[in-house]
mmCIF file as gemmi writes it, N, C-alpha and C atoms, coordinates in Angstrom:
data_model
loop_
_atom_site.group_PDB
_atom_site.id
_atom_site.type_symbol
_atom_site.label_atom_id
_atom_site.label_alt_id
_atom_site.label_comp_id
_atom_site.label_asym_id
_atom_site.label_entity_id
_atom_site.label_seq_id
_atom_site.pdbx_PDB_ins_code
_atom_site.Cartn_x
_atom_site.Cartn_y
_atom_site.Cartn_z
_atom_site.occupancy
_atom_site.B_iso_or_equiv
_atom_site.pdbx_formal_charge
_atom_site.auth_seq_id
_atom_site.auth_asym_id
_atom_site.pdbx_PDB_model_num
ATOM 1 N N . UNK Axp A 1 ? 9.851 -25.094 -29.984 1 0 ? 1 A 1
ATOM 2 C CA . UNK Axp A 1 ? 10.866 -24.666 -29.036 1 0 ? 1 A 1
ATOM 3 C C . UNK Axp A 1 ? 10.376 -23.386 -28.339 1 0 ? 1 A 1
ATOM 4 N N . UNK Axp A 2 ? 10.521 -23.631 -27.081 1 0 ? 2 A 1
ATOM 5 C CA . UNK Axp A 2 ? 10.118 -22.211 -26.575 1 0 ? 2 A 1
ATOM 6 C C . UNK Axp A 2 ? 11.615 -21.377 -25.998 1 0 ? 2 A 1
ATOM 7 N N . UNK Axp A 3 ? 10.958 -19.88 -26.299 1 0 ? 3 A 1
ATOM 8 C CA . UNK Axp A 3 ? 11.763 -18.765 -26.585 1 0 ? 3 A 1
ATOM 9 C C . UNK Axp A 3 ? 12.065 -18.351 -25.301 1 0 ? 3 A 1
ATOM 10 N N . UNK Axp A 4 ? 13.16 -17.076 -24.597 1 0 ? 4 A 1
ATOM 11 C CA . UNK Axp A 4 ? 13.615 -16.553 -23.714 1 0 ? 4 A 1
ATOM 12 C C . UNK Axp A 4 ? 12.367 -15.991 -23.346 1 0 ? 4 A 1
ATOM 13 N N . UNK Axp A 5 ? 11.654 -15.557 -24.331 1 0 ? 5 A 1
ATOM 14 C CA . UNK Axp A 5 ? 10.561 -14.421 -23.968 1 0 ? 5 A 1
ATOM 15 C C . UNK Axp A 5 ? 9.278 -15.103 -23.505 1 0 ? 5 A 1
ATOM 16 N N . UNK Axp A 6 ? 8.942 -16.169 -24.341 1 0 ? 6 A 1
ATOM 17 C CA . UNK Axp A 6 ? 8.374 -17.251 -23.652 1 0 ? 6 A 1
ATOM 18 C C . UNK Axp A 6 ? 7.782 -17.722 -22.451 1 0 ? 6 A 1
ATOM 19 N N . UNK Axp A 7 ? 9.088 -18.101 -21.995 1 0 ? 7 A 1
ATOM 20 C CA . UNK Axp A 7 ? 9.455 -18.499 -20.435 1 0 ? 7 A 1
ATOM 21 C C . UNK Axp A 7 ? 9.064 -17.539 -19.566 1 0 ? 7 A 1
ATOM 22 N N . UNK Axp A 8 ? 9.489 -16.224 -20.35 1 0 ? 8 A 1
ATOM 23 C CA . UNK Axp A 8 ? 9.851 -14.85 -19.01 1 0 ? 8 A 1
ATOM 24 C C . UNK Axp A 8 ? 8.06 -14.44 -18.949 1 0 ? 8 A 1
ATOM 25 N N . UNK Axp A 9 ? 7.554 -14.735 -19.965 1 0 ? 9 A 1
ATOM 26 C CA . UNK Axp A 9 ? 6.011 -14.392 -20.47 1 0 ? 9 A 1
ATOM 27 C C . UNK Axp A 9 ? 5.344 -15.305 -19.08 1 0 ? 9 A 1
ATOM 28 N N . UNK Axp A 10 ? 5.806 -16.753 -19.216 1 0 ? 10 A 1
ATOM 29 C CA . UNK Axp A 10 ? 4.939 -17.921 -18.691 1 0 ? 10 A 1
ATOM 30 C C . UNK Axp A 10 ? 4.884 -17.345 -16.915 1 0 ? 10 A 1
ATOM 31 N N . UNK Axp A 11 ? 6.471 -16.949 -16.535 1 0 ? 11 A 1
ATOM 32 C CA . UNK Axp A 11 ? 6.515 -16.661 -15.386 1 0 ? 11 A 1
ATOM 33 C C . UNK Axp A 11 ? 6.267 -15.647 -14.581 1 0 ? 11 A 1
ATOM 34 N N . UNK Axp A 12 ? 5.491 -14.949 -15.637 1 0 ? 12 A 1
ATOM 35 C CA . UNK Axp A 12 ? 5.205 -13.439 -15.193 1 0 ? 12 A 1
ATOM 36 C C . UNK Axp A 12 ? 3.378 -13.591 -14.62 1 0 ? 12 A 1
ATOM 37 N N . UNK Axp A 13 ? 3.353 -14.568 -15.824 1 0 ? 13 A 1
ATOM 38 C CA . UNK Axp A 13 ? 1.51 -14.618 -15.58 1 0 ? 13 A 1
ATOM 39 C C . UNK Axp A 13 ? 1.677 -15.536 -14.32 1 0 ? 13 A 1
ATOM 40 N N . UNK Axp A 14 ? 2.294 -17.049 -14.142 1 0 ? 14 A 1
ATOM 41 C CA . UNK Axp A 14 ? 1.916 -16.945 -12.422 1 0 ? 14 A 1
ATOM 42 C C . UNK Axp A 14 ? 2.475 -16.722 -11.451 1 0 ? 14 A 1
ATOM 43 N N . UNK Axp A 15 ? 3.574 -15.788 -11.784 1 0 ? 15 A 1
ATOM 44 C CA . UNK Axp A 15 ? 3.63 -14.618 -10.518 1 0 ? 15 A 1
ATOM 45 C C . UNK Axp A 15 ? 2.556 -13.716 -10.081 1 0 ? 15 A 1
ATOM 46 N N . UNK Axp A 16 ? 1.697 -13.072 -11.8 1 0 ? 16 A 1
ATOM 47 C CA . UNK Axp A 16 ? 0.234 -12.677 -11.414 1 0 ? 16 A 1
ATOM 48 C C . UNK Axp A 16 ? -0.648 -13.401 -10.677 1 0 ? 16 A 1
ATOM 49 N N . UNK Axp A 17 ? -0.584 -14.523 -11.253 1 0 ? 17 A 1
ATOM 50 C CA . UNK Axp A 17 ? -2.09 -15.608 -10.434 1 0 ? 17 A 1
ATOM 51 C C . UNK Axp A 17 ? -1.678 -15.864 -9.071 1 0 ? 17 A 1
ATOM 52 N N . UNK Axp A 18 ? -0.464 -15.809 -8.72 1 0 ? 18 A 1
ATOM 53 C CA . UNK Axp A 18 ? 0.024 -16.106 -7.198 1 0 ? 18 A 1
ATOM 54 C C . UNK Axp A 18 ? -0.35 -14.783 -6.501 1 0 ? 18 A 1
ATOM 55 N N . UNK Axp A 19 ? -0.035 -13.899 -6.843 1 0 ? 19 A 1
ATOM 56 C CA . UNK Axp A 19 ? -0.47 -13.049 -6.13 1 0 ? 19 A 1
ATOM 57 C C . UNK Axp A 19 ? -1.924 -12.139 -6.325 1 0 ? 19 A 1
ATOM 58 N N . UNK Axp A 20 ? -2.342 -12.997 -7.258 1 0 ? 20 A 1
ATOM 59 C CA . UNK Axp A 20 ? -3.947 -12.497 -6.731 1 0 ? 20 A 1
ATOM 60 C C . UNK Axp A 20 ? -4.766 -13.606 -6.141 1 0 ? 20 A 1
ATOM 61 N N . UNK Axp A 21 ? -4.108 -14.895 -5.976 1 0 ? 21 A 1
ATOM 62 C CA . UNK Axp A 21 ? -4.558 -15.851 -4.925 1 0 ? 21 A 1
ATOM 63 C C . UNK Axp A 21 ? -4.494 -15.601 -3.359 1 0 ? 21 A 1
ATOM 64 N N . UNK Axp A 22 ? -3.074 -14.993 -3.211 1 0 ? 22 A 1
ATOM 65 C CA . UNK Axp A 22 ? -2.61 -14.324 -2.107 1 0 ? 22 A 1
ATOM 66 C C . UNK Axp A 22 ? -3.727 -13.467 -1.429 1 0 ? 22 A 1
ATOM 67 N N . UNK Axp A 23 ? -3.797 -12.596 -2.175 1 0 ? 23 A 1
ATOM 68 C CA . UNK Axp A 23 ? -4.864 -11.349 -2.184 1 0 ? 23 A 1
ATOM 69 C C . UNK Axp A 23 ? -5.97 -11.56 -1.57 1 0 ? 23 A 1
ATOM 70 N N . UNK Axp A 24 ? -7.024 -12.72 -2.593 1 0 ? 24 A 1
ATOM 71 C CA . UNK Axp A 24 ? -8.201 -13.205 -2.166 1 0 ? 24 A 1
ATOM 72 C C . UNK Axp A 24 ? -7.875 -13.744 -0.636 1 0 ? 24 A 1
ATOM 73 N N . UNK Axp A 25 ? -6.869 -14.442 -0.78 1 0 ? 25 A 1
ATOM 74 C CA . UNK Axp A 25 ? -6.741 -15.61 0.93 1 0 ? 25 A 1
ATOM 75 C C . UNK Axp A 25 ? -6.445 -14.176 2.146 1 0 ? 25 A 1
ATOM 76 N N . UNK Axp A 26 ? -5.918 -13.209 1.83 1 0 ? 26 A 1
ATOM 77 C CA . UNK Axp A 26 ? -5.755 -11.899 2.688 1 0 ? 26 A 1
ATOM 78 C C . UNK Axp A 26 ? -7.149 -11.533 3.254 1 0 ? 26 A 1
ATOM 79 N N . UNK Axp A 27 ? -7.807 -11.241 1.967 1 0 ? 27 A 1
ATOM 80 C CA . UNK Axp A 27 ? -9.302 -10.931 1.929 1 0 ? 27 A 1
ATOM 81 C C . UNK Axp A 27 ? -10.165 -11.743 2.72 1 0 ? 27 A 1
ATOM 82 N N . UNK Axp A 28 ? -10.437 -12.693 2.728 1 0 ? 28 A 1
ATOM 83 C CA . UNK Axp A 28 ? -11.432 -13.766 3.007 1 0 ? 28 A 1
ATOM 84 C C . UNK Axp A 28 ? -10.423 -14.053 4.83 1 0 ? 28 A 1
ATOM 85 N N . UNK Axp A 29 ? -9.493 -13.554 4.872 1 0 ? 29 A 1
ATOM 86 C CA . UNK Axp A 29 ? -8.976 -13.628 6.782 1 0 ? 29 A 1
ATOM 87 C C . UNK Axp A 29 ? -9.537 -11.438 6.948 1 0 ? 29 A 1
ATOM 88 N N . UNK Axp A 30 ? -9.931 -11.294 6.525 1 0 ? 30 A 1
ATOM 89 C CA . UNK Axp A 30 ? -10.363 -9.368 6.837 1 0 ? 30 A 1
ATOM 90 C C . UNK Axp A 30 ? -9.502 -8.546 6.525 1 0 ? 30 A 1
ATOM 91 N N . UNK Axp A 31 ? -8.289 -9.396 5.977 1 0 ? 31 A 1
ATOM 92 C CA . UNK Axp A 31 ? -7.076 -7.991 6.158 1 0 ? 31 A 1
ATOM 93 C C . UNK Axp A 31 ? -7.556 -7.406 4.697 1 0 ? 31 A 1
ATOM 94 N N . UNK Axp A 32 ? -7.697 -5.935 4.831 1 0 ? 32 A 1
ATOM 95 C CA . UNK Axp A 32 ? -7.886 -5.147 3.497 1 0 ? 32 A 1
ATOM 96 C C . UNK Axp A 32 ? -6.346 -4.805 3.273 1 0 ? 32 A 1
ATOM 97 N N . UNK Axp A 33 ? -6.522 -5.355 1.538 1 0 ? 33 A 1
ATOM 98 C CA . UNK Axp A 33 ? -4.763 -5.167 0.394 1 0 ? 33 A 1
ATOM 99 C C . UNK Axp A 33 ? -5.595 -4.949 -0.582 1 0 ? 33 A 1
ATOM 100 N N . UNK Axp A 34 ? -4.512 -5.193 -1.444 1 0 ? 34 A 1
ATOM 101 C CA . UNK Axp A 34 ? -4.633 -4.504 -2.749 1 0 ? 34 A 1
ATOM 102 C C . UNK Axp A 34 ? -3.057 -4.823 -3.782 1 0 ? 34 A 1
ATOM 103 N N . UNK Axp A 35 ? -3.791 -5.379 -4.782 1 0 ? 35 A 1
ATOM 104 C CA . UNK Axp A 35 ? -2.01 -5.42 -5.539 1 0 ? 35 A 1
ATOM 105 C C . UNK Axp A 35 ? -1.354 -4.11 -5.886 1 0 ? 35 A 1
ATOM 106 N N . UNK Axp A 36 ? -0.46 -4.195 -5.91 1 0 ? 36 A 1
ATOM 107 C CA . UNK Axp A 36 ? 0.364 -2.6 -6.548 1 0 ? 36 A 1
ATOM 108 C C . UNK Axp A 36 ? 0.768 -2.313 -7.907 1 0 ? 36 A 1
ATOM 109 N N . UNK Axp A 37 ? 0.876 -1.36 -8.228 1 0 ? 37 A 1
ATOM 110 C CA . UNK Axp A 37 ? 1.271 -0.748 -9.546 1 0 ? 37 A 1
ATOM 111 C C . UNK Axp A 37 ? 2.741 0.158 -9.876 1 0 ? 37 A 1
ATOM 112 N N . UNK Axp A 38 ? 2.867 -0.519 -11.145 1 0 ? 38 A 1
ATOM 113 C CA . UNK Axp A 38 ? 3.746 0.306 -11.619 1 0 ? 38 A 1
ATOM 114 C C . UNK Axp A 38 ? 6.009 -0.761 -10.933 1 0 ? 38 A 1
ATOM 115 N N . UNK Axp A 39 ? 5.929 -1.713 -10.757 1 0 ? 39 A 1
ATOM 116 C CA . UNK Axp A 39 ? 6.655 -1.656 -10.187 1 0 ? 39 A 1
ATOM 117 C C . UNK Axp A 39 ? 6.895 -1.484 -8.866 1 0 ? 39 A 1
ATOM 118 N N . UNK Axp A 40 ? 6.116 -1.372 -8.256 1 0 ? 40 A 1
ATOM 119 C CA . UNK Axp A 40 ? 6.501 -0.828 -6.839 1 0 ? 40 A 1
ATOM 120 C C . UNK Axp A 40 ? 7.33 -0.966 -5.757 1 0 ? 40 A 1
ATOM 121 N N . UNK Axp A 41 ? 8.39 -0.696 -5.593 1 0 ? 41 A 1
ATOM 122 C CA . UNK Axp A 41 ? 9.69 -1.15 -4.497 1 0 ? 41 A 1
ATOM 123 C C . UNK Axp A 41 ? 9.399 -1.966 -3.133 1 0 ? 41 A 1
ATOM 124 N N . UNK Axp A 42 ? 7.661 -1.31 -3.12 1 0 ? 42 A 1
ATOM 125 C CA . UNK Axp A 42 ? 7.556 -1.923 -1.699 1 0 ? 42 A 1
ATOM 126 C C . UNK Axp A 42 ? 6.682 -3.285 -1.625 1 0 ? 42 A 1
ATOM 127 N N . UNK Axp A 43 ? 6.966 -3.863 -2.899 1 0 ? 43 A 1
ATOM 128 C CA . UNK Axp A 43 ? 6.318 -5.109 -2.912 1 0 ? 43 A 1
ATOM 129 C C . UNK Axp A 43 ? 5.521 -5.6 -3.772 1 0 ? 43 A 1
ATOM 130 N N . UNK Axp A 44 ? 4.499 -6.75 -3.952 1 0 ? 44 A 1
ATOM 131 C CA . UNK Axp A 44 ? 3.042 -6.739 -4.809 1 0 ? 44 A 1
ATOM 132 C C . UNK Axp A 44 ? 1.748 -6.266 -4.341 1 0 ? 44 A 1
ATOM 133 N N . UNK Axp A 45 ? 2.015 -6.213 -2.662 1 0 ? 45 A 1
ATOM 134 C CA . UNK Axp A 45 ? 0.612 -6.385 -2.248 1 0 ? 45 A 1
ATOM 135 C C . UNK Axp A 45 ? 0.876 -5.132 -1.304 1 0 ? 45 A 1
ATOM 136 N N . UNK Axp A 46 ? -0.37 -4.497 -1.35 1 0 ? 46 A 1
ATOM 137 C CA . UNK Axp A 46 ? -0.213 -3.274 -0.519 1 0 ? 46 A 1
ATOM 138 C C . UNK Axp A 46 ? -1.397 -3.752 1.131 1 0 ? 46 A 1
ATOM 139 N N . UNK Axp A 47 ? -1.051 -3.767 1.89 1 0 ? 47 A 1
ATOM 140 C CA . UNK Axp A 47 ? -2.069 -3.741 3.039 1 0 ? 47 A 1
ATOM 141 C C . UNK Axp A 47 ? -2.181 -2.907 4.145 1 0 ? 47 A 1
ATOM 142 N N . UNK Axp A 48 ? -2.782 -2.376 4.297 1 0 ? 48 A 1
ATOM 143 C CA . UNK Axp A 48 ? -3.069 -0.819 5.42 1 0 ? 48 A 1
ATOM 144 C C . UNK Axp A 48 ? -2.94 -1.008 6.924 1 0 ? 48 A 1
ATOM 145 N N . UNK Axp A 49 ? -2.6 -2.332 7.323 1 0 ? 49 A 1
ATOM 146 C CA . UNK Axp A 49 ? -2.751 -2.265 8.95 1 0 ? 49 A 1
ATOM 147 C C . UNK Axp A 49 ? -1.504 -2.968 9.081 1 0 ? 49 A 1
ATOM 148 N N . UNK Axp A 50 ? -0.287 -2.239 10.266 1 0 ? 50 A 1
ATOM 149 C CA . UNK Axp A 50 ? 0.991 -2.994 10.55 1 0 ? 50 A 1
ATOM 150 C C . UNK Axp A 50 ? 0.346 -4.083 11.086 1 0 ? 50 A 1
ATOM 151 N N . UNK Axp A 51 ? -0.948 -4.376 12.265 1 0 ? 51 A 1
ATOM 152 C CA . UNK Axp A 51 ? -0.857 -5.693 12.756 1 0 ? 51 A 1
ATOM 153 C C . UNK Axp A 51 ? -1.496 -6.599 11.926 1 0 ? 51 A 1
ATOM 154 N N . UNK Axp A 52 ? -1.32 -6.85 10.958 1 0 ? 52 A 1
ATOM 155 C CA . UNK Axp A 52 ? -1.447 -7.898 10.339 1 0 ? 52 A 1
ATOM 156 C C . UNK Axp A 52 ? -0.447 -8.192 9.632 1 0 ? 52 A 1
ATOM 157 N N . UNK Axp A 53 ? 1.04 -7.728 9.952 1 0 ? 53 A 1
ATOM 158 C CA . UNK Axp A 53 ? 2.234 -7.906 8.974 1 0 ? 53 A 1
ATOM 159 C C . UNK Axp A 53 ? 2.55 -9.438 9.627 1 0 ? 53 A 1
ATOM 160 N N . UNK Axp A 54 ? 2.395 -10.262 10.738 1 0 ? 54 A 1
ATOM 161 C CA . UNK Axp A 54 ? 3.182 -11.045 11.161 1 0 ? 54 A 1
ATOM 162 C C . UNK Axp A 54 ? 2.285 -12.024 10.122 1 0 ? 54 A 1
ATOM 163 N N . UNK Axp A 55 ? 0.943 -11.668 10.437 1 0 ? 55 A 1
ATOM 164 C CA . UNK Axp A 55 ? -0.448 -13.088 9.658 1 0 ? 55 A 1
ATOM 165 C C . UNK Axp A 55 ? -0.268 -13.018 7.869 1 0 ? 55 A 1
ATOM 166 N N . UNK Axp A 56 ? 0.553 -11.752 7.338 1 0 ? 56 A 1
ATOM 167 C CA . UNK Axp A 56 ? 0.825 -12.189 5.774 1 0 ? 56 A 1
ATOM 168 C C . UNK Axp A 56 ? 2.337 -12.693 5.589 1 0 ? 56 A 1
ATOM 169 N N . UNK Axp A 57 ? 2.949 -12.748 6.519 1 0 ? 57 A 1
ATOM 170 C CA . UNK Axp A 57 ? 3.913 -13.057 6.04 1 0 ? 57 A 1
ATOM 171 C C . UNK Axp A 57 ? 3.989 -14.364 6.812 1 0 ? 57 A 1
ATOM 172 N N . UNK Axp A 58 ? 3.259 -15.143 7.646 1 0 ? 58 A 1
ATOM 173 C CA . UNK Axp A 58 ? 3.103 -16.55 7.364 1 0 ? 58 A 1
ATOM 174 C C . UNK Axp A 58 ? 2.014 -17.21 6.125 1 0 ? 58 A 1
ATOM 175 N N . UNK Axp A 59 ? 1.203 -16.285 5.735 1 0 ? 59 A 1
ATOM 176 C CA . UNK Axp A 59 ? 0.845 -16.9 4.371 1 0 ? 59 A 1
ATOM 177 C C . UNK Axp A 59 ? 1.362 -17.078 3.343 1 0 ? 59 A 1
ATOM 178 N N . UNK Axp A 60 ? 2.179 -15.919 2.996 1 0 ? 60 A 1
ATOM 179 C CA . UNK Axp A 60 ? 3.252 -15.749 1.942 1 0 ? 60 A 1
ATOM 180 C C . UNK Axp A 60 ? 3.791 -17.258 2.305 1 0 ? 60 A 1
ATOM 181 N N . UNK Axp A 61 ? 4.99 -17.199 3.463 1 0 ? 61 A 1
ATOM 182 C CA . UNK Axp A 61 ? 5.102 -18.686 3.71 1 0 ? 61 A 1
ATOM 183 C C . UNK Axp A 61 ? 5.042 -19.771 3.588 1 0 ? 61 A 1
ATOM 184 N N . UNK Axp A 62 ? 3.745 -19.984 3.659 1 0 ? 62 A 1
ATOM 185 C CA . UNK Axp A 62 ? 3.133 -21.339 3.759 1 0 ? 62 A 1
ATOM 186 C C . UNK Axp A 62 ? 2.662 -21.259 2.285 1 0 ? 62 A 1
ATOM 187 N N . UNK Axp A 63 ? 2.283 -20.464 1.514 1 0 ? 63 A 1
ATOM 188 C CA . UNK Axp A 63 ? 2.1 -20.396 0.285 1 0 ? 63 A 1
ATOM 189 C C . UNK Axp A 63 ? 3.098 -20.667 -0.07 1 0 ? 63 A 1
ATOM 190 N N . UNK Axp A 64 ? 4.271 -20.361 -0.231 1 0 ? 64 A 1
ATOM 191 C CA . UNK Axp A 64 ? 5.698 -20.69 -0.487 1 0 ? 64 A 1
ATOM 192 C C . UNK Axp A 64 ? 6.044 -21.886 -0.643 1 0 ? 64 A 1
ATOM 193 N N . UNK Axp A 65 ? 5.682 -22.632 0.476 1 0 ? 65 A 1
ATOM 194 C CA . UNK Axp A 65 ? 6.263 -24.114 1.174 1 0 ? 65 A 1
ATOM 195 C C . UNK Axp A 65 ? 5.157 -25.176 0.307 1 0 ? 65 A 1
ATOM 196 N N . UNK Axp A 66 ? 4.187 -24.757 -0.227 1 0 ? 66 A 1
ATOM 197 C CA . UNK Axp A 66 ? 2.794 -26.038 0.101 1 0 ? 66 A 1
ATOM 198 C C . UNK Axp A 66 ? 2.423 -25.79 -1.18 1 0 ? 66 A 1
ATOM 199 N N . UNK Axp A 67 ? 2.915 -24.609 -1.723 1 0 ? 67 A 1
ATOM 200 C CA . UNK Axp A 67 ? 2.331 -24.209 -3.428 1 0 ? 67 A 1
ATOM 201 C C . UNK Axp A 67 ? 0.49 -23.421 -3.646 1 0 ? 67 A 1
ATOM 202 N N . UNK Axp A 68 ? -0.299 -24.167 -2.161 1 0 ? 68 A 1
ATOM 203 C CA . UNK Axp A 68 ? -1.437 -24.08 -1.689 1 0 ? 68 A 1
ATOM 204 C C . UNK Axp A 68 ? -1.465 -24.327 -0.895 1 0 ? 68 A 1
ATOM 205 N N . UNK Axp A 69 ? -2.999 -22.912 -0.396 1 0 ? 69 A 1
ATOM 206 C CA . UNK Axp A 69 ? -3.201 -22.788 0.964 1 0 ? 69 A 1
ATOM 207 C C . UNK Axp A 69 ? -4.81 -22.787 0.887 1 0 ? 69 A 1
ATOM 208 N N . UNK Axp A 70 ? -5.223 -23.027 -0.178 1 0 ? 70 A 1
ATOM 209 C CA . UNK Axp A 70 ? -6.679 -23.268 -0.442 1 0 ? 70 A 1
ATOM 210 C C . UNK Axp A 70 ? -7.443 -24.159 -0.175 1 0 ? 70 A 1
């Protein structure tokens, strides 16, 4: 039987792997990110240039929708 903690365990690790898939697919289009620490309010992924906010947040997206964008 699996436990509360379990589950919360299972969904934590691929919330990790999702967003260091994210990351790489950021990477490999030029946009420089970086995951964040500590909690961070302003998200998982940190990225340094506003014009590329419209091009991650159709990946996020389509990552969303398709499960994969690989």
């Amino acid at each position: 039987m699996e436990t509360d903690e379990d589950k919360l365990m299972k969904r934590l690790k691929v919330h990790r792997d999702v967003i260091g898939k994210i990351i790489k697919i950021l990477q490999k289009e030029g946009i420089k990110c970086e995951r964040t620490y500590d909690n961070d309010s302003s998200g998982d992924i940190l990225y340094y240039d506003a014009k590329y906010d419209k091009r991650v947040k159709e990946i996020v997206r389509e990552w969303n929708k398709t499960k994969k964008l690989e």
